[in-house]
N, C-alpha and C positions, 0 to 999 in steps of 0.2 A: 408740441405742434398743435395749432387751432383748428381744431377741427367742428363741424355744424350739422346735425341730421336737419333733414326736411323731409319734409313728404311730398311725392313726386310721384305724377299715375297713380294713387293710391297704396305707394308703397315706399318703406322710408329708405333716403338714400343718405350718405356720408359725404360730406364736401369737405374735401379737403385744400392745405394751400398750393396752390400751382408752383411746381418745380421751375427753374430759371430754363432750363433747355426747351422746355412744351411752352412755355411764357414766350420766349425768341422766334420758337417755332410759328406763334400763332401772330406774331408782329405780322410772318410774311402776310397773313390772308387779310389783316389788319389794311398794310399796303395796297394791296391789290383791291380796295373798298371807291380809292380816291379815281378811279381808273372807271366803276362803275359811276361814279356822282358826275362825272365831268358829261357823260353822257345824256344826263337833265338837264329838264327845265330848269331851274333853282332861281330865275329872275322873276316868276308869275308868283307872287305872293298869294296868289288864291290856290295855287293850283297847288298848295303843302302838301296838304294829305295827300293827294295822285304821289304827289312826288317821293313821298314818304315809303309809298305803299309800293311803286315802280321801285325804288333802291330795293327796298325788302325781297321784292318778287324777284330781279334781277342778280343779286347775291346772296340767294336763298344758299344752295350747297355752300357758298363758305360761308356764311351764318352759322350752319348746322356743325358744319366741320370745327370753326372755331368756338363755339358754344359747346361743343363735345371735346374737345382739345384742353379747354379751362375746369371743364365740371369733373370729367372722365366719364360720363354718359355716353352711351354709343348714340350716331347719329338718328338710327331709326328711332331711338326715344323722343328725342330732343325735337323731333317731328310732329308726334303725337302730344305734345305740353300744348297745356294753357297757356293764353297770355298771362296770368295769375299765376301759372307756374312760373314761368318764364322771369317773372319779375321777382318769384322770390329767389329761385336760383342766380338771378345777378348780385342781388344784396346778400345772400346767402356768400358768394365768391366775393364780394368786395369785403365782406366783414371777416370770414376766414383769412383773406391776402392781408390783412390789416391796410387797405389802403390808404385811410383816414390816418394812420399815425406816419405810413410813407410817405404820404404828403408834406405834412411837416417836418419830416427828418431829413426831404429833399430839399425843404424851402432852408434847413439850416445850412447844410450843404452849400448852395447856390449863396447863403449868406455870407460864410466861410470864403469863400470864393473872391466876391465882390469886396469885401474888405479889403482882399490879399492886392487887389486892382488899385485901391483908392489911395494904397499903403507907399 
């Protein structure tokens, strides 16, 4: 298994890969994102950052909860991070989930597939 220490708060934590059950789980709060966006502006090209910052503020708790769902950090941590932190614990979880070789083993997948279509 992949596993990644970091340091987080000043204290090192273990990332590990996300289990398929907590991964499905966090899809739901995933879902429930597109429900706050629709509520924006998103046509005022100036108004990005408001807008950026309004989604943040508006799905803060399921931010926190899906950010704690992925890391296993309780949410009162995930509170207290840096932006800085925050950023490496996403890379830290992308590179532990091996996303980057998912990607490709999905794109063969889908390859697999399309052939099967053309055949």
């Amino acid at each position: 298994m992949n596993k990644k220490k970091i340091k987080i708060n000043d204290k090192e934590v273990e990332i590990k890969p996300v289990e398929l059950g907590i991964l499905l789980d966090a899809l739901d709060i995933v879902e429930r994102l597109p429900e706050t966006i629709k509520k924006l502006d998103l046509e005022d090209e100036q108004n990005t950052v408001k807008v950026a910052v309004k989604l943040i503020s508006e799905s803060r708790e399921d931010m926190f909860q899906l950010i704690s769902m992925l890391s296993g950090l309780g949410e009162d941590e995930i509170a207290k991070l840096t932006i800085r932190e925050v950023i490496q614990l996403a890379k830290a979880l992308l590179e532990v989930n091996e996303v980057t070789e998912i990607k490709k083993d999905w794109g063969g997948i889908t390859e697999m597939f399309q052939k099967e279509k053309v055949e």
